[in-house]
C-alpha positions in Angstrom: -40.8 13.9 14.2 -43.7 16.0 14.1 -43.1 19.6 11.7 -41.6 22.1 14.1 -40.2 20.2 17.0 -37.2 19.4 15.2 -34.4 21.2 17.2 -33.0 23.2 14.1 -33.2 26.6 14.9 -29.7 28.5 17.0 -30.4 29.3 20.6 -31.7 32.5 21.4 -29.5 34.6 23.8 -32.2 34.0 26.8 -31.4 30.2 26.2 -27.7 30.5 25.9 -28.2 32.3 29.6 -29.8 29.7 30.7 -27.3 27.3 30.1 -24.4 29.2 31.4 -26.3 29.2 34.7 -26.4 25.8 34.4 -22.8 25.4 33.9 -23.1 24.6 30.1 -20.8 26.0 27.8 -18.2 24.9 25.1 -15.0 24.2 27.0 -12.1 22.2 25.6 -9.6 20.8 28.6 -7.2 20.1 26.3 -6.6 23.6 25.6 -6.7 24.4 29.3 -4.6 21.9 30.0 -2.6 22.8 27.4 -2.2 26.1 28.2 -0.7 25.2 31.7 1.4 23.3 30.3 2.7 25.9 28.2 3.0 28.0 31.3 5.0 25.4 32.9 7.5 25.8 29.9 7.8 29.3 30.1 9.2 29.1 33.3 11.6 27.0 32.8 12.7 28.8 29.9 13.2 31.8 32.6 14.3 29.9 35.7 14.9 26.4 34.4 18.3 26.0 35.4 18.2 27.6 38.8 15.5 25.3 39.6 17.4 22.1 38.5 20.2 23.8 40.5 18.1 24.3 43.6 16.3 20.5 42.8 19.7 18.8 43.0 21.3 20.7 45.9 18.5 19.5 48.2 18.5 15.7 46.6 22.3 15.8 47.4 21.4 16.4 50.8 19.2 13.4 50.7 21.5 11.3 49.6 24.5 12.7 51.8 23.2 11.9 55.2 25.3 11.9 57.8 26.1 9.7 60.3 23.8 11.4 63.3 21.7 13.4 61.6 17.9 13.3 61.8 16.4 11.9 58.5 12.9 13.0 58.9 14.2 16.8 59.7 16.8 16.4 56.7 13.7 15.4 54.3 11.0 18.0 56.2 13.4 21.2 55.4 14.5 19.6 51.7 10.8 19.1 50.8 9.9 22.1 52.2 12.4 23.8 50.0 11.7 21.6 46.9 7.8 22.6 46.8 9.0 26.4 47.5 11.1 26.1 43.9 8.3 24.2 42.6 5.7 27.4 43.4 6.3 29.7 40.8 5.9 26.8 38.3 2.6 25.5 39.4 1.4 29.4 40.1 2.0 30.2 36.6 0.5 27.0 35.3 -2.5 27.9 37.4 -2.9 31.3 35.7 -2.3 30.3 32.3 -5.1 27.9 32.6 -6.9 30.1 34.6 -6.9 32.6 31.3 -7.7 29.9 28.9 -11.1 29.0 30.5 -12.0 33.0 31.2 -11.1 33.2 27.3 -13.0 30.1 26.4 -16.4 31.9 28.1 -15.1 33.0 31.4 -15.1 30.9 35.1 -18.3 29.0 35.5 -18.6 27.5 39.5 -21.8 25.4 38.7 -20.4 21.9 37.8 -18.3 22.3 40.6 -21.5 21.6 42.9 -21.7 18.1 44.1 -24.6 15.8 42.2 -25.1 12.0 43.3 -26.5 11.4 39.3 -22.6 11.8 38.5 -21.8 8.8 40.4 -24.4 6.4 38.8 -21.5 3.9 37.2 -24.1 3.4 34.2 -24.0 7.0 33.3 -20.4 6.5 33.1 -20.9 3.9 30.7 -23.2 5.9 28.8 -20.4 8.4 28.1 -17.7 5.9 27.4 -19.7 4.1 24.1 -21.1 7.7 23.2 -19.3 9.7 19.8 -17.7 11.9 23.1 -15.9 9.1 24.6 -15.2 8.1 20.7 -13.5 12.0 20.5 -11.7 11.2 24.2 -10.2 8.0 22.7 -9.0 9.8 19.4 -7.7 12.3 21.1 -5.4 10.5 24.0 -4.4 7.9 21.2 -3.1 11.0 19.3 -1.2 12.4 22.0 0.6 8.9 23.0 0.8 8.7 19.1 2.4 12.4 19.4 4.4 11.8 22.6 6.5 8.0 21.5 7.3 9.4 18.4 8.8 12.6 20.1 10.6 9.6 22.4 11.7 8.6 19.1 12.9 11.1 17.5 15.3 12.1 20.5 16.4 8.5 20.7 17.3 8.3 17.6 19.0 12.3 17.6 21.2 10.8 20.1 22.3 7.2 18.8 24.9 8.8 16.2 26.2 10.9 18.8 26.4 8.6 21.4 30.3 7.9 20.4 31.5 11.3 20.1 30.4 12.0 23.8 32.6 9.3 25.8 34.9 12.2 26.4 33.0 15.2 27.4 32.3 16.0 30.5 28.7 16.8 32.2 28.3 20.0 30.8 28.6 19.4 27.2 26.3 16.6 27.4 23.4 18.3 29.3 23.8 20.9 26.6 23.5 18.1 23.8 20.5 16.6 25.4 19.0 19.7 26.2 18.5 20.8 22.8 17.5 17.8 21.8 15.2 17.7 24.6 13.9 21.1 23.9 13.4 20.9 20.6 11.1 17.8 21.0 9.3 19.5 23.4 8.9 22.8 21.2 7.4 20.6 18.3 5.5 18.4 21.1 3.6 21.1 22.1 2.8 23.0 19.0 1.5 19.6 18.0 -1.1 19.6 21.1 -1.9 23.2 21.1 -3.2 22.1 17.1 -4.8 19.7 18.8 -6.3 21.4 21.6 -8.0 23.9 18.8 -9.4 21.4 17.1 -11.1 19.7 20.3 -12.2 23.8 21.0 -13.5 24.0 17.5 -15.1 20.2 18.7 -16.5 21.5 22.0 -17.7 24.4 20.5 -19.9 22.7 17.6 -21.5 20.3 20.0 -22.5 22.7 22.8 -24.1 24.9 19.7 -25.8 21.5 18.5 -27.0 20.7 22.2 -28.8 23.7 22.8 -30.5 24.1 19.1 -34.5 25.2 19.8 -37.3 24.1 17.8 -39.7 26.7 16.8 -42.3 26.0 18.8 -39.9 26.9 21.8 -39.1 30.1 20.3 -42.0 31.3 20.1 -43.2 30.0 23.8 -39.7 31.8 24.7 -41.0 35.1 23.0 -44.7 34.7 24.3 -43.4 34.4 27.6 -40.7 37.6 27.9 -43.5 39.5 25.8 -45.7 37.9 28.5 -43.8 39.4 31.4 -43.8 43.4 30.7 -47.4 42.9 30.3 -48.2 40.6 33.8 -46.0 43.4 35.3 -47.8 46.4 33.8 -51.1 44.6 34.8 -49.6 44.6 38.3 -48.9 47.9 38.5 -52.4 48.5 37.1 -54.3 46.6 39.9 -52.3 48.2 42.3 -52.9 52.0 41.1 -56.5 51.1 41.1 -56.5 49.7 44.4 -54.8 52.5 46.3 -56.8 54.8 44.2 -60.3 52.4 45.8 -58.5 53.4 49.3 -57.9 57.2 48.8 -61.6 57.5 47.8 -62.5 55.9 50.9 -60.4 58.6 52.8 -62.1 61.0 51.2 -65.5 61.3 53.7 -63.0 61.5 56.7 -61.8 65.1 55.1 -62.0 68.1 56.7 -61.9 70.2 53.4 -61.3 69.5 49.6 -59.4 72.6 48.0 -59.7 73.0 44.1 -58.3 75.1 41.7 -61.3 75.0 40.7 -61.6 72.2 37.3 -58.6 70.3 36.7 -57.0 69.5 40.3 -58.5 68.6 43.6 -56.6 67.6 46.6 -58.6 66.7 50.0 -56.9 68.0 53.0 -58.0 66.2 56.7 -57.0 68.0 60.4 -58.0 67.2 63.9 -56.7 69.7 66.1 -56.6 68.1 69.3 -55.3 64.8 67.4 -52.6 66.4 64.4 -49.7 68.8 64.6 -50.6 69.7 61.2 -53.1 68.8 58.4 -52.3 65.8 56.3 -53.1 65.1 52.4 -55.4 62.0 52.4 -56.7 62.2 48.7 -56.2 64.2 45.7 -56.6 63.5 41.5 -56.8 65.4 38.5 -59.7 65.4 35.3 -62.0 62.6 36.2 -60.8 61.3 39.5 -61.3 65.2 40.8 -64.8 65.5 39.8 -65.4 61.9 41.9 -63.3 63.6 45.0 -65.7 66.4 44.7 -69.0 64.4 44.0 -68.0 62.2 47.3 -67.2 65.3 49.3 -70.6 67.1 48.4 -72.1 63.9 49.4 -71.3 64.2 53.3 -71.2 67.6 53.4 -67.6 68.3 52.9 -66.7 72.1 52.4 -65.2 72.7 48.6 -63.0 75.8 48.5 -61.6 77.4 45.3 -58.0 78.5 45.8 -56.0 77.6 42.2 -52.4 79.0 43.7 -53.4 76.8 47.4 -54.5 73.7 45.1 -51.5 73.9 43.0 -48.8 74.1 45.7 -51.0 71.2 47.5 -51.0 68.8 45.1 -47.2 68.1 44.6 -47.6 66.7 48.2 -47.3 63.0 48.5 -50.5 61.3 49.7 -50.6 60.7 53.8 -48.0 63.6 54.1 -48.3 66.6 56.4 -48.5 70.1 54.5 -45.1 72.0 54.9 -45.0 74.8 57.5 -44.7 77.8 54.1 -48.6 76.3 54.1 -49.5 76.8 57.4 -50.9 80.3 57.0 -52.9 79.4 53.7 -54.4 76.3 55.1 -55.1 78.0 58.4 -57.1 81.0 56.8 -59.7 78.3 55.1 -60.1 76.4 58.2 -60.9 79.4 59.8 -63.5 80.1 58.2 -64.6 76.9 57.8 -64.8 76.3 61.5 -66.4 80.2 61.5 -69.1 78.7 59.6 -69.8 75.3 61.0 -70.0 77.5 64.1 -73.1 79.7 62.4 -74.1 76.0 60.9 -77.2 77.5 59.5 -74.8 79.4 56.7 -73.9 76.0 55.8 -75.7 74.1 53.3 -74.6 70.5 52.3 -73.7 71.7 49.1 -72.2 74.9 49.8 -69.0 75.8 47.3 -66.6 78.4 48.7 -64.4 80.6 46.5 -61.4 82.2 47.6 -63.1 85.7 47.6 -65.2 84.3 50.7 -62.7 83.3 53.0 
């Protein structure tokens, strides 16, 4: 393989994102399933015997029909009952398991989506001769391994006893058989939670393995989210530039430009049969001042010097009406202005008004 395609290299946190959208990540079922299973325990530590209580009351009445009772309404109201007992078992089974896949990288809902490719029987096939179905094997054989010898162990617990129990009655000998019972289970379990860390620790070595990077992907990875600040700033650029192109083109419909009279310019526009009130179509500072005033000098655009007018203008978005506090200041220049154009011989295409003239 070619130097620096060789997937060696840990996933980069962008990658590892990826793949949890995908609905990658290292999961082990065993310790889920595990982990509901230990649930399932825990409850019948709690409530074990009032379930087997409640379990064999409605199996009696099974059993003890009665001549004229209805079977199928004896067995609706019994199962009924029976899955009601059996609810706090499989609810806590549900959240145990529930907790073991948040803790193993939280709940993801992708491979729940339906894909055809999953039912291609040779993909199946695929999986069955691959070093995971090798694992799968290894690990079911261990657990029947695991669960006959627990068989065996109680088996042979209770051989020896076996005599000494012909007189006891029901009650000593569920108590007999329950520890027995319980105690296999106990060391049952703490066998397949060992087990279920060990496929974890599995899972978790060959999800890191399957999403190694070569180094030529890293550094396309990093070109690419260096790439996107700069597309985005070169964005923003072309679109300053081009509503700067349109605000110079609004500048020839203004009625008068106010300056201050160097740094800021802002280029105020007012029809009075047409506008309530005049309206801000251009302004700019530095540079793009000296081309709002060039442009207005060019089509004869009056250019009037009021610094406090030009200050108070010029925090005004652009296309917004002035505010009625600026009524009075506006309407003294456009006063005069219209004073002028009246006497137009006064007014010669490059005339500059300061704020002592109006």
């Amino acid at each position: 393989m070619p130097e620096g395609h060789e997937k060696i290299e840990k996933a980069t946190p962008r990658k590892r994102q990826k793949a949890r959208e995908k609905g990658q990540a290292a999961r082990s079922r065993e310790l889920t399933s595990i982990a509901g299973t230990a649930g399932i325990l825990l409850m019948f530590y709690f409530a074990g015997d009032s379930f087997l209580k409640n379990m064999m009351v409605e199996t009696g009445k099974l059993l003890g029909l009665q001549y004229g009772q209805n079977p199928i309404t004896v067995m609706k109201a019994a199962s009924y009952k029976m899955l009601w007992t059996l609810m706090p078992f499989l609810g806590t089974a549900a959240i145990f398991a529930i907790i073991a896949g948040v803790l193993q990288g939280g709940i993801i809902l992708k491979p729940l989506k339906f894909e055809i490719e999953k039912l291609n029987p040779l993909n199946g096939l695929k999986q069955l001769f691959s070093i995971s179905g090798l694992v799968n094997f290894l690990k079911s054989f261990l657990k029947f391994v695991v669960g006959g010898f627990m068989f065996y162990y109680i088996i042979k617990k209770l051989i020896p006893i076996l005599p000494f129990t012909a007189g006891m009655d029901i009650r000593g000998l569920q108590e007999i058989s329950g520890r027995l019972i319980s105690k296999a289970v106990l060391s049952a379990l703490v066998i397949f939670f060992i087990i279920a860390i060990m496929d974890y620790l599995y899972e978790r070595w060959r999800f890191e393995r399957s999403i190694r990077m070569t180094k030529q992907e890293i550094k396309e990875e990093y070109k690419e989210s260096e790439g996107e600040p700069l597309i985005k700033s070169r964005i923003k650029s072309l679109q300053r530039e081009m509503a700067r192109k349109r605000m110079m083109q609004e500048v020839p419909k203004a009625t008068v430009v106010i300056t201050n009279p160097t740094h800021i310019v802002v280029a105020l526009r007012y029809k009075r049969d047409e506008m309530s009130a005049p309206e801000v179509i251009a302004k700019g500072s530095g540079f793009i001042a000296e081309k709002i005033k060039e442009i207005a000098r060019k089509h004869h655009i009056p250019v009037v010097e009021d610094k406090l007018l030009a200050r108070a203008l010029y925090k005004l978005k652009i296309n917004s009406y002035i505010p009625e506090e600026l009524y009075r200041a506006v309407a003294r220049i456009l006063a005069y202005i219209y004073k002028l154009k009246a006497e137009s011989s006064k007014l010669s295409p490059l005339s500059f008004i300061s704020r002592g003239q109006v």
